[in-house]
C-alpha positions in Angstrom: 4.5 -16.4 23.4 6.4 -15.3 26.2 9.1 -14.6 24.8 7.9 -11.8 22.3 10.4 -9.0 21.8 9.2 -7.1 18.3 5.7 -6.6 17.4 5.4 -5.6 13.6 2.9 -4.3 11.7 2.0 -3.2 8.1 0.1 0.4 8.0 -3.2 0.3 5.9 -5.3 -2.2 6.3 -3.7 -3.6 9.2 -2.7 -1.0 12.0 -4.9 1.9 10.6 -8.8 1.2 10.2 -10.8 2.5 7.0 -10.5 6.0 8.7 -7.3 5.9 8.2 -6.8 5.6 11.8 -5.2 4.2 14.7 -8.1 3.5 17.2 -7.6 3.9 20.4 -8.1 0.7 21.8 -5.3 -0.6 19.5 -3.7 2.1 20.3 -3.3 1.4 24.3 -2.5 -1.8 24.1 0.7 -1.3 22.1 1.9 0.9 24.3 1.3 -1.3 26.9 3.5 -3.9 24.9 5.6 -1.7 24.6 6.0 -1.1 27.9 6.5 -4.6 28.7 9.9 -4.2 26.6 8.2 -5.0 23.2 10.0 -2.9 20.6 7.1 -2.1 17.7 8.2 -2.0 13.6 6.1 0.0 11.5 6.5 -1.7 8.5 5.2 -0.3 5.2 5.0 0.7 1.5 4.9 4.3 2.6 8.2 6.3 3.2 9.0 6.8 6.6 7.8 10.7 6.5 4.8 9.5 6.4 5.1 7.1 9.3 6.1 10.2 11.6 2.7 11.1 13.0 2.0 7.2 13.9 5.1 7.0 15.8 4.4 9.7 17.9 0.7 8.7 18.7 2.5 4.9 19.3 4.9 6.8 21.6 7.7 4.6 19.8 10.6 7.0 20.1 10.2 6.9 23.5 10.5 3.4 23.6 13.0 2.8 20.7 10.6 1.4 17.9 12.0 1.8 14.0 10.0 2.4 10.8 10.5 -0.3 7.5 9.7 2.3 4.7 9.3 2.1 1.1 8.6 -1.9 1.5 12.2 -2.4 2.8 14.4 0.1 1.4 15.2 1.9 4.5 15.7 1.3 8.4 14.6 4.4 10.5 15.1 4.6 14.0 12.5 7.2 15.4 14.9 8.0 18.8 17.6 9.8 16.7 15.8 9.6 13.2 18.7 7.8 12.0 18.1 6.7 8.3 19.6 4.3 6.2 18.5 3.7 2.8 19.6 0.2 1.8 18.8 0.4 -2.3 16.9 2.0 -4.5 16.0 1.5 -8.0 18.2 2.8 -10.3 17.5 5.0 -14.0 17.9 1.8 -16.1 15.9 -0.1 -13.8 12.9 2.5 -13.8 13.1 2.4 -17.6 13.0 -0.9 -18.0 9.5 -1.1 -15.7 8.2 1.3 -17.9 8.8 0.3 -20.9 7.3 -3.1 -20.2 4.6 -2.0 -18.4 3.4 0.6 -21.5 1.6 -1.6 -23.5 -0.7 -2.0 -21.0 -1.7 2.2 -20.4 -1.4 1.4 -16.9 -0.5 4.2 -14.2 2.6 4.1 -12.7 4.6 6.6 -10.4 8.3 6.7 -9.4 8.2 7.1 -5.6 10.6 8.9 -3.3 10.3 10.1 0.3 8.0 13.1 -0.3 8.0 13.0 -4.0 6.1 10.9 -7.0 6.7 11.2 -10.4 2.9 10.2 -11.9 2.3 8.5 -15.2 -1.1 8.7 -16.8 -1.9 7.3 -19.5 -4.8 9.2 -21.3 -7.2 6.3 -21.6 -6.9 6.4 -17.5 -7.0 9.9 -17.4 -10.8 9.5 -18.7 -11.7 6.9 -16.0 -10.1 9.6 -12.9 -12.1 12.4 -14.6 -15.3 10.4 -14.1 -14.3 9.5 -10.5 -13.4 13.5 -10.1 -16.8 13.9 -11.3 -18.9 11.1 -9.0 -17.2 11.7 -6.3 -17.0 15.6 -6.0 -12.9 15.5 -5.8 -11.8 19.2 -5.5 -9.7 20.9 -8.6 -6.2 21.1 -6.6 -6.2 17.5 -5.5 -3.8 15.5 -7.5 -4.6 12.8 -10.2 -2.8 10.4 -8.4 -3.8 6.9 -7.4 -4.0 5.5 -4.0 -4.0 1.9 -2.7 -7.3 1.6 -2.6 -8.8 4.4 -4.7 -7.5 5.4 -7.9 -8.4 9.4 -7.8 -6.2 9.6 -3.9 -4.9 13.0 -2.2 -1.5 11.6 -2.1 -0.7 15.0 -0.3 -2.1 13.8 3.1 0.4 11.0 2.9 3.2 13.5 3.1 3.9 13.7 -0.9 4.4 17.2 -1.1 5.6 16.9 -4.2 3.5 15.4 -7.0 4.7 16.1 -10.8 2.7 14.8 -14.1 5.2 13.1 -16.0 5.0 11.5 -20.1 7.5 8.8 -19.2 10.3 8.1 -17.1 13.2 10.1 -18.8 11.6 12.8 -16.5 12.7 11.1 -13.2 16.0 12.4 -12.6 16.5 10.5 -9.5 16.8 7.0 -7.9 13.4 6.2 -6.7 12.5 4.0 -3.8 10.2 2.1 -5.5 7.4 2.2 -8.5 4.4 1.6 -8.0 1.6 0.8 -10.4 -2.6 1.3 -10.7 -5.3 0.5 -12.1 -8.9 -1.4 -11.8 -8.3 -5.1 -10.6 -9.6 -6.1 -14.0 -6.7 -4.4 -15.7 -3.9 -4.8 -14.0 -4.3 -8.9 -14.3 -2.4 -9.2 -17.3 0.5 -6.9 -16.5 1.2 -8.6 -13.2 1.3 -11.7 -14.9 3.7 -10.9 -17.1 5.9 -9.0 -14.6 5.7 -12.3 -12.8 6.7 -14.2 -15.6 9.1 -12.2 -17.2 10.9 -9.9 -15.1 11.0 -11.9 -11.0 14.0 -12.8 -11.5 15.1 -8.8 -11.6 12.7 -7.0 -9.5 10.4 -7.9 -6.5 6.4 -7.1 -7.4 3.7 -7.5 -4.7 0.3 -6.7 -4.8 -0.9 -4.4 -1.7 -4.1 -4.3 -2.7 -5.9 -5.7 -6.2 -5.3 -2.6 -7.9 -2.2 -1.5 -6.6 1.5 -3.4 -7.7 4.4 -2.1 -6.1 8.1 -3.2 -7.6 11.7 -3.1 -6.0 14.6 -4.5 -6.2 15.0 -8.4 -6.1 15.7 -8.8 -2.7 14.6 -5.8 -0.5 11.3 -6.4 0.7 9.9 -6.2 4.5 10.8 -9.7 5.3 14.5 -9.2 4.6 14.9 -6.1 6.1 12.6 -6.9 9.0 15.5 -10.0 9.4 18.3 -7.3 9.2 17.0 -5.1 11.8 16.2 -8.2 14.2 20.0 -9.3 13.9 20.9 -6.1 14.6 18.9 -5.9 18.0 19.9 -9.5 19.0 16.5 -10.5 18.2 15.9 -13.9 16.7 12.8 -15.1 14.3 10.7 -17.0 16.5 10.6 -13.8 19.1 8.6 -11.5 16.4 5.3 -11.2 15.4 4.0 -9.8 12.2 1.0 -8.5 11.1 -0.4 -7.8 7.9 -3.0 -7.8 4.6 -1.5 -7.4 1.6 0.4 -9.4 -0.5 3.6 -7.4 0.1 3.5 -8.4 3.5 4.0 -12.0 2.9 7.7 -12.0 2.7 7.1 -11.1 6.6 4.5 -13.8 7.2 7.6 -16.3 5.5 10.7 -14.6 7.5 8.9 -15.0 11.0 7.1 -17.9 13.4 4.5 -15.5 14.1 2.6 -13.8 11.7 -0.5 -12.9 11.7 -3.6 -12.3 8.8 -6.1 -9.5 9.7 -9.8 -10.8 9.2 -9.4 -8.5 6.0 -6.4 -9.7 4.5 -6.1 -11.0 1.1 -6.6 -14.6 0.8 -2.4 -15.9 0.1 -2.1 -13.8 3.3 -4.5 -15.6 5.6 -3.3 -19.3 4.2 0.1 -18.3 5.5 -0.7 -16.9 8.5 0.0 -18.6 11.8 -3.5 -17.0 13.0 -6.1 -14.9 11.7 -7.4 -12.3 13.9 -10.2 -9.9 13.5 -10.1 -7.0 10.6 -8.4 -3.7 11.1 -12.0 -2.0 11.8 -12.1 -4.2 14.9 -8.7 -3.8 16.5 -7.9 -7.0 15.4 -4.2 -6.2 16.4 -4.9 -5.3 20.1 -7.3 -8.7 20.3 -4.9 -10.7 19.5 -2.3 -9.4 22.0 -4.8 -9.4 25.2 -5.7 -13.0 24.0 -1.9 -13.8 24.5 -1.2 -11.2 27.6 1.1 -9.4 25.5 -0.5 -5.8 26.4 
């Protein structure tokens, strides 16, 4: 693996631990890749506001890293902040999520930068209030649901901006992508029919069992990842990717190196080239001192 040039890495789960962290052992040793010339990706579901403060503590502007946001809808390189958006879903393509996805009284929320438009059905609305309840959740945090939790402060993600919505006619925008929550239990039967009947449109990956996010067919972290690389003159087999969820697979498939965190989902460890330890024992910086890339 000498010839490493890009070290990417999906956020939650992966390069943060379960405090939401970056520890500080994982921490040193990618800056010490990256000053052996290793550029590093954040690559994530989140919009790159929300990447800011991890680029910083990663030093990456310094050394000319880029952020993947939105699951591969936009390129941003942190030395001049230079954004591109490459496509977004569009107003009949948001209604036509919805509207299959309302049978179903699942929650779903048109995303943007700093913005999500939140959908919840009433039936969910009961199951949050009980989570409110059990878990002491203060009155001004948002309903909203979170990857892993379905009562999240989305607000400490950087989503200033959080609007109760009854259906999508209320998104006036393009949105980066949707995503949609529920218990594992319950959202079985929607992805499945997304899957069946609508792949073919729209790009759905589950970050975590309870959490479906959709794009356009075609953007996902694997392409983009692949458009940045050409870009910098970097070629497939000189990357290494790693990652948890099911929405990074399209990463594990676009590169020779990818790597499953010991907590990844189970598709994402059979496609991994290794599986390294889980993200609350810096499996990332493990596996580079096992390979002297830090």
């Amino acid at each position: 693996m000498n010839n490493i040039k890009m070290i990417v890495m999906d956020m939650d789960g992966t390069l943060l631990n379960s405090k939401r962290e970056i520890s500080e052992e994982t921490r040193n040793a990618l800056i010490d890749a990256e000053k052996k010339g290793i550029r590093l990706v954040l690559a994530s579901g989140r919009s790159y506001r929300s990447l800011l403060q991890y680029g910083e503590i990663l030093r990456m502007p310094e050394f000319g890293g880029y952020f993947i946001g939105a699951n591969g809808a936009a390129i941003t390189e942190t030395a001049t902040m230079k954004h591109e958006v490459i496509r977004q879903l569009q107003k009949e393509e948001i209604e036509e999520i919805f509207a299959a996805i309302k049978p179903y009284e699942i929650e779903a929320m048109g995303v943007l930068d700093d913005t999500i438009y939140d959908y919840i059905p009433d039936s969910l609305r009961a199951i949050k209030k009980q989570i409110r309840i059990d878990k002491n959740i203060a009155d001004d945090v948002p309903w909203t649901a979170g990857t892993f939790s379905l009562v999240e402060d989305q607000r400490k993600n950087n989503y200033a901006h959080i609007y109760d919505i009854k259906g999508p006619e209320e998104i006036d925008k393009s949105v980066n992508k949707i995503c949609l929550a529920h218990t594992e239990e319950t959202l079985k039967k929607p992805y499945e029919w997304l899957m069946e009947n609508l792949s073919d449109k729209y790009h759905f990956a589950r970050t975590s069992m309870q959490w479906i996010e959709c794009a356009p067919l075609g953007i996902n972290k694997g392409n983009t990842i692949l458009k940045l690389a050409e870009k910098l003159g970097i070629t497939s087999d000189e990357i290494i990717v790693f990652g948890d969820g099911e929405n990074d697979l399209t990463m594990f498939n676009a590169v020779k190196y990818p790597v499953a965190m010991g907590n990844a989902m189970e598709r994402v460890k059979e496609a991994a080239f290794e599986i390294t330890l889980d993200n609350d024992s810096n499996g990332i910086s493990v596996f580079l001192k096992k390979y002297n890339l830090c």
